[in-house]
N, C-alpha and C positions, 0 to 999 in steps of 0.2 A: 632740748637739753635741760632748761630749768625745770621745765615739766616734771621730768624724768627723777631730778634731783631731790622733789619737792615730795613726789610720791613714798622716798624714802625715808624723810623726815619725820619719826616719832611725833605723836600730836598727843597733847595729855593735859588734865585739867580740867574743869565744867566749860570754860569758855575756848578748848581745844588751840591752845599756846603752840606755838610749832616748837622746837626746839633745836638750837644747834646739832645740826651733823657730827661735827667735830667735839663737841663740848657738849655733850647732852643733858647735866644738868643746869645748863643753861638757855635764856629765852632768845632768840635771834632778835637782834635790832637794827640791823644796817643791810643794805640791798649791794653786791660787792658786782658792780658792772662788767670787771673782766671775767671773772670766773664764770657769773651766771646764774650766782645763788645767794640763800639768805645766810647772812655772817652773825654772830654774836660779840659781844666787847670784846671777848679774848682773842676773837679772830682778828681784831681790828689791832690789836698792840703786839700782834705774832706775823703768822706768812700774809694775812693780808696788809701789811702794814703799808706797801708800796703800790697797793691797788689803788683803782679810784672805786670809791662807793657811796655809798648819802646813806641819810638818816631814814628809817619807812616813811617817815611823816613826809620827809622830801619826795621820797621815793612816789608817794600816791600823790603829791600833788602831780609832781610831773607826769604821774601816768594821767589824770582830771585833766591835764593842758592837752596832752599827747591825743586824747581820745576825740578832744573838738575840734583839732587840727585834720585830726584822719576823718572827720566823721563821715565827710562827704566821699572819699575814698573809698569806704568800706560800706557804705552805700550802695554805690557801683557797683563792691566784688559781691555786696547780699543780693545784689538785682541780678548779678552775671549767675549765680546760686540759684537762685530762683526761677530763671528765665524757665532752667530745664522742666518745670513741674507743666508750664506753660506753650514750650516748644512744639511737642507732639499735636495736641490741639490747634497750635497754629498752621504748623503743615495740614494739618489733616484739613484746615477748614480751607487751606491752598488750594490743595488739592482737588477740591470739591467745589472751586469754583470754577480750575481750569477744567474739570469734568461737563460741568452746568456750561461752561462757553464753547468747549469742543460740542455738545450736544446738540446746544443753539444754534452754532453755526452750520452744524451738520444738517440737522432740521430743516432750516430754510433752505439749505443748497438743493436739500435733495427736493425740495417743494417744488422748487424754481426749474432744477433741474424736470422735474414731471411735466409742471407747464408749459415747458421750451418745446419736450418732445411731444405733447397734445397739441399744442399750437402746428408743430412743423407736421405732424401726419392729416392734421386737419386742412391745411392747406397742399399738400399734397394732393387729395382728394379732390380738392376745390380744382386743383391745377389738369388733373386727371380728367375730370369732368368738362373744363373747358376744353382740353384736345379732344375727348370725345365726338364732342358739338363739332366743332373746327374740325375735323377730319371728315365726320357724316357729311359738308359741303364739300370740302377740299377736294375727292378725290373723283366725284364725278365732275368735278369743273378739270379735272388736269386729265380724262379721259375724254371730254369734248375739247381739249387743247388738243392732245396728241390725234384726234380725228380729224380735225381742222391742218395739222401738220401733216396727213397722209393724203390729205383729199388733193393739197395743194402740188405734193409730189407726182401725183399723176392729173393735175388740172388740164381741163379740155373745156369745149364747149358748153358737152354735155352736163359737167356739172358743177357749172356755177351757182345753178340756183343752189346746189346740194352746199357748197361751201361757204357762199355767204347764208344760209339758214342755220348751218351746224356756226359762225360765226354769231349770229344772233342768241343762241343757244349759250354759248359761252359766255359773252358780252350780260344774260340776263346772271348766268352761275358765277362769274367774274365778281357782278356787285354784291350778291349773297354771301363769296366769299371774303369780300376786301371788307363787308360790312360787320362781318362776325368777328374780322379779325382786330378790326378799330375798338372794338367794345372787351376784345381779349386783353385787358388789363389785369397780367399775373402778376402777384404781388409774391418776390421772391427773398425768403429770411437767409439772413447770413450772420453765421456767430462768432460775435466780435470781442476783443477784450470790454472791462467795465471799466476801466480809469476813468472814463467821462459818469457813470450812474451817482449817483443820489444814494443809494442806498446800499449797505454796506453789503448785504450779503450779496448781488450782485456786481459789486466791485470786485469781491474775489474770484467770482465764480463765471462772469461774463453775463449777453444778455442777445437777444435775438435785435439786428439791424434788419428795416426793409428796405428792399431798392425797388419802385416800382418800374416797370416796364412795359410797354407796348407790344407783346411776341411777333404779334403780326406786320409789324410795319414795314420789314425787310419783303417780305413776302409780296404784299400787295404791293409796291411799287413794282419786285420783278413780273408781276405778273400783268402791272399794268404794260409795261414794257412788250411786252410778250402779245399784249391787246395790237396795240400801235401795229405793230412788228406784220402781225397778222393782217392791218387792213393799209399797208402801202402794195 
């Protein structure tokens, strides 16, 4: 509003005097607080008589008080002003680092993730390779069992030698096979959460546990069983 007021005030003279509103050849001298505007003498002994106003001289001190009071105020609203020039640049560099840390994280999972799956095919093969061996014995030892179980079915005289030799037979494929199968230590992964790892990007992503095992040890007991069985 004074703004406004002020814009309409004639200015004239070398040193640009404002001049009453009302009274234009006259110089304004008093600052009239209700209104909102600069008054001059005459103002002051007519309708402004019942206003409050002060002198300019008052008038600028109080504005010199006014200004150190607010300074740190308007500090604040020139920073809150300011931030915007600053803002964009700040998301942007945000931004750009939750890109760099989704990246990173993505990075090693997918590393970790490669290595989980070479690990597990790799022992696959391992595992593969040990049934192979383990069955090239296995399965002639459980075809001199089931001969040893036929011969017995129709046991006579005649061929005892035949059943305890095919028992010999077996008793030699018995230890080949109980031998192969003690030294079958398959070593098998299982994918577990990370909360126990060390290191972060396995903690999100999980991590290969091994449980070692003996495959064969159920085997070679029933077959020892099986031995016994055969020579009561």
């Amino acid at each position: 509003m004074a703004s406004t007021l002020l814009n309409n005030i004639p200015v004239v003279g070398p040193r640009k005097q404002i001049l009453c509103i009302d009274h234009p050849d006259e110089k304004v001298s008093f600052a009239c607080k209700d209104c909102h505007r600069l008054i001059c003498d005459t103002c002051v002994e007519g309708k402004h008589k019942q206003h409050e106003f002060k002198s300019l001289k008052n008038a600028v001190r109080e504005i010199e008080k006014n200004m150190k009071i607010n300074e740190d105020d308007l500090k604040s609203l020139i920073s809150i002003f300011q931030r915007r020039g600053t803002m964009h640049r700040d998301y942007n560099s945000l931004i750009s680092a939750i890109d760099a840390r989704a990246t990173h994280l993505v990075t090693n999972i997918e590393r970790l993730r490669d290595h989980m799956k070479d690990e597990c095919l790799r022992q696959k093969e391992r595992e593969d390779q040990y049934h192979d061996d383990y069955e090239s014995v296995y399965h002639p030892m459980m075809q001199k069992f089931d001969e040893i179980e036929k011969l017995l079915q129709n046991a006579g005289v005649h061929n005892h030698a035949q059943i305890c030799q095919a028992q010999l037979d077996f008793d030699d494929k018995h230890e080949v096979v109980a031998n192969r199968a003690s030294g079958m230590n398959i070593i098998t992964p299982k994918f577990v959460t990370g909360k126990d790892e060390i290191t972060e990007h396995k903690k999100i992503f999980g991590n290969l546990e091994y449980d070692s095992k003996l495959k064969g040890t159920a085997m070679v007991i029933a077959r020892e069983n099986m031995r016994r069985n055969t020579q009561k």
